[in-house]
C-alpha positions as CSV (number, residue, x, y, z in Angstrom):
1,X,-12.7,169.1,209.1
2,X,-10.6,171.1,206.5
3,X,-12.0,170.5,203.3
4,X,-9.7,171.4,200.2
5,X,-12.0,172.3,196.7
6,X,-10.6,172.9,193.6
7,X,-12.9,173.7,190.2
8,X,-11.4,172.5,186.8
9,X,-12.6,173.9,183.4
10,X,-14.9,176.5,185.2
11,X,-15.4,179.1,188.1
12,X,-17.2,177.0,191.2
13,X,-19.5,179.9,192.8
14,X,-20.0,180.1,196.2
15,X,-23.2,178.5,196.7
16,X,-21.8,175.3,194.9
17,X,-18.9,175.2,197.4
18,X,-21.1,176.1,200.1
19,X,-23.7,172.9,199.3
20,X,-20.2,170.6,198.7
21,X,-18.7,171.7,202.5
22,X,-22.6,171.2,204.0
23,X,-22.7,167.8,202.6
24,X,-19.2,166.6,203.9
25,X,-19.7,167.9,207.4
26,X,-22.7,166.1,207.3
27,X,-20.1,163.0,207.4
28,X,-18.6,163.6,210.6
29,X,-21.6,162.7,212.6
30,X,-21.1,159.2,211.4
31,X,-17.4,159.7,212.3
32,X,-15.8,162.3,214.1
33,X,-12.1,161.7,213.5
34,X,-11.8,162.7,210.0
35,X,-8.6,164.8,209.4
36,X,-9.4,166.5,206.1
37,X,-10.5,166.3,202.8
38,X,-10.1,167.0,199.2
39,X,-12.7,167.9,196.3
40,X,-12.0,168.2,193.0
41,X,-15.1,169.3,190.6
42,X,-14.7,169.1,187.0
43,X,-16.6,169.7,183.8
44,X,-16.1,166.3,181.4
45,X,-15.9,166.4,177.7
46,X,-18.4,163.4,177.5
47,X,-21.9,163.2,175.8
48,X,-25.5,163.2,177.1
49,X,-26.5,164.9,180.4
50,X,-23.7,163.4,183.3
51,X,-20.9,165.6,182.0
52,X,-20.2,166.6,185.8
53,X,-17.4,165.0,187.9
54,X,-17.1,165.5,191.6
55,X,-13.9,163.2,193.3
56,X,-13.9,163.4,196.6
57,X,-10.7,162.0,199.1
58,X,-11.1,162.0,202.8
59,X,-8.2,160.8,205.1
60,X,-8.6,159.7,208.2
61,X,-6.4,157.6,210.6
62,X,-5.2,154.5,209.4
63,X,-6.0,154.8,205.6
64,X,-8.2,156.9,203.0
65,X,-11.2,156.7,201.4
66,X,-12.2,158.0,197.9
67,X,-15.8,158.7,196.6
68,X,-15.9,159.8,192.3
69,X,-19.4,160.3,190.8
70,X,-20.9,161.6,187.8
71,X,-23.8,163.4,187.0
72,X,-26.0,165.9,185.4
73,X,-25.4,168.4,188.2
74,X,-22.6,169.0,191.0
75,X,-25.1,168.5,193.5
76,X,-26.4,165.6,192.3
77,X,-23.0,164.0,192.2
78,X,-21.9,165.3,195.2
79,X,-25.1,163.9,197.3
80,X,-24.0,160.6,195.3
81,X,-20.3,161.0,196.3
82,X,-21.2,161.8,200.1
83,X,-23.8,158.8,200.1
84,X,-20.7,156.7,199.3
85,X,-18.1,158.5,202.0
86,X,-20.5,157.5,204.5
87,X,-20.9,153.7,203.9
88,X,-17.3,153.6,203.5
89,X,-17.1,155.5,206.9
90,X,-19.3,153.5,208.5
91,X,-17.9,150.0,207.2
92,X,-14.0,151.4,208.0
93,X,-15.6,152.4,211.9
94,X,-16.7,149.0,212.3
95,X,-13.6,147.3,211.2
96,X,-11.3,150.0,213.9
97,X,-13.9,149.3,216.6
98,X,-13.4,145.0,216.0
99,X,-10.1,145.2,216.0
């Protein structure tokens, strides 16, 4: 899967991207038909500790499915926002297989 990242209001470091791209193709073992993906990271103006926004939009055939979580760290939110991706993957599987 080709997985798009983009950083807003800082410099995403390697590592960070690395952990983001493990986490997503962790997803395709649920379902392997996933045509690409977009994550957008981004550093909030808010107050208190979940200042950290990771969005994350995955297509795949026959609609797509969106995943935004906030939290104290990227990782944390993006273990939050892949948690998501796969219930929606597995409840949008189920629906293609009953039909």
């Amino acid at each position: 899967m080709k997985i798009q990242m983009h950083s807003v209001h800082f410099d995403a470091d390697q590592k960070l991207l690395d952990f983001v791209q493990q986490r997503l193709n962790k997803l395709e073992t649920f379902y392997d038909k996933i045509i690409d993906g977009e994550v957008i990271m981004r550093l909030n103006n808010k107050d208190g500790n979940a200042n950290k926004t990771i969005e994350i939009k995955l297509l795949v055939p026959g609609t797509t499915l969106f995943s935004q979580e906030d939290a104290a760290s990227f990782e944390a939110a993006a273990d939050a926002a892949a948690e998501s991706l796969k219930r929606q993957i597995v409840k949008h599987k189920e629906k293609a297989l009953a039909h």
